[in-house]
PyMOL CGO cylinders between C-alpha atoms (Angstrom):
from pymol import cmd
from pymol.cgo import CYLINDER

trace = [
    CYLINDER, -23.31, 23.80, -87.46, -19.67, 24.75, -87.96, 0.3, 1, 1, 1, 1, 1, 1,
    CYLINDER, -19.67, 24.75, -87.96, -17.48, 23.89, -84.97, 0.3, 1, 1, 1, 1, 1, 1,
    CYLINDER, -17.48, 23.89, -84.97, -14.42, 25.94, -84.15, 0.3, 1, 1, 1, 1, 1, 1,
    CYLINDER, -14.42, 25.94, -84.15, -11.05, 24.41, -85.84, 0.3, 1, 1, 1, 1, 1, 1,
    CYLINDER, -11.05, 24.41, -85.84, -9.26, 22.37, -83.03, 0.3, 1, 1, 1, 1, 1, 1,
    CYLINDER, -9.26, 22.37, -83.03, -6.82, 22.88, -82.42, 0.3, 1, 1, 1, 1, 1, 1,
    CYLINDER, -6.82, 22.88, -82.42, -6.78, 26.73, -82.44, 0.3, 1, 1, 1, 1, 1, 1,
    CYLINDER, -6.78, 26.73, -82.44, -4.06, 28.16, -82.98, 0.3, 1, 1, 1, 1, 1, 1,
    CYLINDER, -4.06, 28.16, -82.98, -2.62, 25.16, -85.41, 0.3, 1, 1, 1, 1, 1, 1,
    CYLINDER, -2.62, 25.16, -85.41, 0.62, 24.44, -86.77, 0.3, 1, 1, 1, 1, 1, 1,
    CYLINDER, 0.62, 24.44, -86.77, 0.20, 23.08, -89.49, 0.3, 1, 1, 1, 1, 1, 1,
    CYLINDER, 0.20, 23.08, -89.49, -2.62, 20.81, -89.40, 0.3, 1, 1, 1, 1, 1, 1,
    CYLINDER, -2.62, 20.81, -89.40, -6.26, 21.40, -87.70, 0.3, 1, 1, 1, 1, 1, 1,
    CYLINDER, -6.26, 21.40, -87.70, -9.34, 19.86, -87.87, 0.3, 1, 1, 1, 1, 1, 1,
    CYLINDER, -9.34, 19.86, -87.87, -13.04, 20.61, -88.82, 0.3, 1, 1, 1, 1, 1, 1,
    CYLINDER, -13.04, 20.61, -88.82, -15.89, 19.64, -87.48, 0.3, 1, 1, 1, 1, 1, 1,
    CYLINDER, -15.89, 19.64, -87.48, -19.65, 20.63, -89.04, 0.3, 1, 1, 1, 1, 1, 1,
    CYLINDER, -19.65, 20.63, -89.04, -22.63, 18.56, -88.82, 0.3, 1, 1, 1, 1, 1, 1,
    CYLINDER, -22.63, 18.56, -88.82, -25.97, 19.24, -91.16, 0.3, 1, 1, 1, 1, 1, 1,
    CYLINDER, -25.97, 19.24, -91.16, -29.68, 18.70, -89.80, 0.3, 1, 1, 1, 1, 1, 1,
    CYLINDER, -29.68, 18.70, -89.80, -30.58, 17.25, -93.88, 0.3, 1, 1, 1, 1, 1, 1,
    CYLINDER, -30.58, 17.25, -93.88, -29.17, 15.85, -97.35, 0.3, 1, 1, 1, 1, 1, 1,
    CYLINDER, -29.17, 15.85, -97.35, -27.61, 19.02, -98.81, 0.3, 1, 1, 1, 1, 1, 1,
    CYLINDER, -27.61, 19.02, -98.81, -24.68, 20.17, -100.73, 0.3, 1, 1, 1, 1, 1, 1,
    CYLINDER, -24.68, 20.17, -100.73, -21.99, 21.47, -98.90, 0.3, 1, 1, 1, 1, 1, 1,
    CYLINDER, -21.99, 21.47, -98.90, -19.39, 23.79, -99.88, 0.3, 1, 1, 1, 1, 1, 1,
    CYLINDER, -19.39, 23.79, -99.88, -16.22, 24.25, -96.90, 0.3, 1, 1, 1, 1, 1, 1,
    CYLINDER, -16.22, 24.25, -96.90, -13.57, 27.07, -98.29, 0.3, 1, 1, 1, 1, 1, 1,
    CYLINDER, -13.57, 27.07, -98.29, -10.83, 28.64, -96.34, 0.3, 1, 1, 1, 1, 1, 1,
    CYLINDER, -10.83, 28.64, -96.34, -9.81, 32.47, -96.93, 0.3, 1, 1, 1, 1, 1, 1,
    CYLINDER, -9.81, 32.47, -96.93, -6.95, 34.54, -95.68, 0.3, 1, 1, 1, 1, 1, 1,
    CYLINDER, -6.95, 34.54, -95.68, -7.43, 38.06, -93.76, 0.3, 1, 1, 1, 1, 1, 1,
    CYLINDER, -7.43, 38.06, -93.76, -8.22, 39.85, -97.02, 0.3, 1, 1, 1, 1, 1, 1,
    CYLINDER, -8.22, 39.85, -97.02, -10.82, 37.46, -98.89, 0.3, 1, 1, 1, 1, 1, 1,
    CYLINDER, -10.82, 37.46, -98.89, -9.10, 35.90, -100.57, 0.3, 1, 1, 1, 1, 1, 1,
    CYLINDER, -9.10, 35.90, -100.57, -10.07, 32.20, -101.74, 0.3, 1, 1, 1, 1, 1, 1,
    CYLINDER, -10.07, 32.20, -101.74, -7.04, 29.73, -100.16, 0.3, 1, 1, 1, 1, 1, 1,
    CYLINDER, -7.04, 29.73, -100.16, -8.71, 26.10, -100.72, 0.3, 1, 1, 1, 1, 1, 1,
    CYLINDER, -8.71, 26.10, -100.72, -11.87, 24.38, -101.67, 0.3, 1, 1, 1, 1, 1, 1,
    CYLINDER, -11.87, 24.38, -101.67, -11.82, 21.30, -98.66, 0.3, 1, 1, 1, 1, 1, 1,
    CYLINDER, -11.82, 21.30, -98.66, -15.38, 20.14, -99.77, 0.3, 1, 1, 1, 1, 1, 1,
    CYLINDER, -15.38, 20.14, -99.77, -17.67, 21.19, -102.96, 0.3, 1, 1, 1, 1, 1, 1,
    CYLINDER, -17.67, 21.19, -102.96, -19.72, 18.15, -102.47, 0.3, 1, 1, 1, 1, 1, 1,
    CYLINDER, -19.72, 18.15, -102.47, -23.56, 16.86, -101.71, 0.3, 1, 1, 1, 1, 1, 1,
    CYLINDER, -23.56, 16.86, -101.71, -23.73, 15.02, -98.00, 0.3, 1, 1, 1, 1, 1, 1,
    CYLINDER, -23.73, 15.02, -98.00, -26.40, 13.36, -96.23, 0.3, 1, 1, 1, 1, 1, 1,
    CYLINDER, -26.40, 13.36, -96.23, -27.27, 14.19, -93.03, 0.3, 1, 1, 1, 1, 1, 1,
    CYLINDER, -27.27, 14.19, -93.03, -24.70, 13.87, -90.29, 0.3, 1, 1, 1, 1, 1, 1,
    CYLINDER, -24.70, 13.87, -90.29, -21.62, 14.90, -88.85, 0.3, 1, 1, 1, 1, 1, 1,
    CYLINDER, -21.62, 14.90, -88.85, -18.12, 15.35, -90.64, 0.3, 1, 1, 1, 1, 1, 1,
    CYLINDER, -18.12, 15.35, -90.64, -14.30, 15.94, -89.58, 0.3, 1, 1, 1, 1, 1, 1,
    CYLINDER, -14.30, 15.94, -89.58, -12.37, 17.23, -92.33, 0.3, 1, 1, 1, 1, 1, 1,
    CYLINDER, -12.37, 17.23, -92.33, -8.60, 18.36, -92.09, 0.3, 1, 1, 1, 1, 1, 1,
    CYLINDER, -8.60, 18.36, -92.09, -7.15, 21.00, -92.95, 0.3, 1, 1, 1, 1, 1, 1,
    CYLINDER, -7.15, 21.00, -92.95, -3.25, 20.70, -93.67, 0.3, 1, 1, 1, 1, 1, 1,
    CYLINDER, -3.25, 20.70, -93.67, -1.44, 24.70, -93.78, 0.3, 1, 1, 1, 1, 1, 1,
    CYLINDER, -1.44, 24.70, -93.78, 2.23, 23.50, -94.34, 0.3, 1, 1, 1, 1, 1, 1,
    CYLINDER, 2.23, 23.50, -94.34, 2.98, 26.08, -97.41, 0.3, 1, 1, 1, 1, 1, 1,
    CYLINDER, 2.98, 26.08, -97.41, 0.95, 29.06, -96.37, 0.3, 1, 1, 1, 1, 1, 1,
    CYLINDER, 0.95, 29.06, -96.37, 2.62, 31.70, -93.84, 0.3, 1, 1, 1, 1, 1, 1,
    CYLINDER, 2.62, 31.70, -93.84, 1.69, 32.38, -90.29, 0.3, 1, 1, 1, 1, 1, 1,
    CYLINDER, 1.69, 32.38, -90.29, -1.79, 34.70, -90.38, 0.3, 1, 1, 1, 1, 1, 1,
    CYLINDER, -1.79, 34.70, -90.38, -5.30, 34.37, -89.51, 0.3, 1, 1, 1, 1, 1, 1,
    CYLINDER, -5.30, 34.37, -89.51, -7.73, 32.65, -91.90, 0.3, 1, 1, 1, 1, 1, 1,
    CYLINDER, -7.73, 32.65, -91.90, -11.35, 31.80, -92.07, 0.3, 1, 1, 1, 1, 1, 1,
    CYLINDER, -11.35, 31.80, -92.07, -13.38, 28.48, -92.61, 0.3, 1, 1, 1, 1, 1, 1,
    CYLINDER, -13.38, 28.48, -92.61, -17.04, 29.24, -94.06, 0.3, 1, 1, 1, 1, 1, 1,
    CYLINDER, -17.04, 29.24, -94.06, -19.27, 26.38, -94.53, 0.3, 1, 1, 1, 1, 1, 1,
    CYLINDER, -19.27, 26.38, -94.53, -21.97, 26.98, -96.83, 0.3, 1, 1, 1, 1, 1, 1,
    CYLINDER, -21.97, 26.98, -96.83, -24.81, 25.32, -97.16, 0.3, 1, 1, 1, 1, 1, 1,
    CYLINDER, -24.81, 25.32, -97.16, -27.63, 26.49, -99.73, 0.3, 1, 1, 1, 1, 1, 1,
    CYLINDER, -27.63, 26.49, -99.73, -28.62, 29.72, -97.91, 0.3, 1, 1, 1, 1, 1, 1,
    CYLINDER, -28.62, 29.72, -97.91, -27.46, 28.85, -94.55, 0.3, 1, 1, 1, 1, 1, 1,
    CYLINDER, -27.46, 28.85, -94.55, -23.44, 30.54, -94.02, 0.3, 1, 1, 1, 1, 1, 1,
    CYLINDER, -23.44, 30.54, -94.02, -20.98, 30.10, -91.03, 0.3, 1, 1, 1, 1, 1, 1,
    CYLINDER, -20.98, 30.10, -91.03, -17.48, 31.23, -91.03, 0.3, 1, 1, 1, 1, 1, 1,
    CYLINDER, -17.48, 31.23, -91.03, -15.04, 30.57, -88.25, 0.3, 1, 1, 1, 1, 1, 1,
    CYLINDER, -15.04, 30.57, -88.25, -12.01, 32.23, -87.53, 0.3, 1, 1, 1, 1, 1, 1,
    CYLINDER, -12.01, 32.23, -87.53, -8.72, 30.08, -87.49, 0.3, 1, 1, 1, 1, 1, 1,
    CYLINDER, -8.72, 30.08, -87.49, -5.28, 31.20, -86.74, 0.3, 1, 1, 1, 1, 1, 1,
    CYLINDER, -5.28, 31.20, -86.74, -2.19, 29.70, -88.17, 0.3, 1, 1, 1, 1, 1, 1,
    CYLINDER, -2.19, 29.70, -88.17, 1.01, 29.50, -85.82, 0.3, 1, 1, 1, 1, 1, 1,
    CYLINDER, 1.01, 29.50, -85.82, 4.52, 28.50, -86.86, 0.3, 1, 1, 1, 1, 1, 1,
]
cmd.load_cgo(trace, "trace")
């Protein structure tokens, strides 16, 4: 499960929470409007459990940008948007 960013809209920091049902590796990116790859926060394997992971925007520009957790063949992507 990917939970939506809180707070939403940020400035510049937000937080996310995801939780995983088993011992698997997780990979959390964030992309701007147009695909393109922003930041890795997590390329990592996790046991089972809940996580908070920030998510700190100070040198990117006002927009909208997307979280997607991956998780072997499992994908969620969550829309974010970035006010300052």
């Amino acid at each position: 499960i990917l939970y939506q960013n809180y707070p939403n809209p940020f400035n510049p920091v937000t937080e996310i929470q995801y939780s995983i049902s088993a011992d698997k590796l997780v990979e959390i990116k964030i992309f701007d409007l147009l695909g393109k790859e922003i930041n890795v926060l997590t390329n990592e394997f996790k046991k089972a459990g809940s996580y908070n992971i920030k998510f700190n925007a100070t040198n990117l520009p006002s927009g909208i940008y997307f979280c997607r957790l991956k998780t072997g063949e499992e994908m969620k992507t969550t829309k974010m948007i970035l006010l300052k």
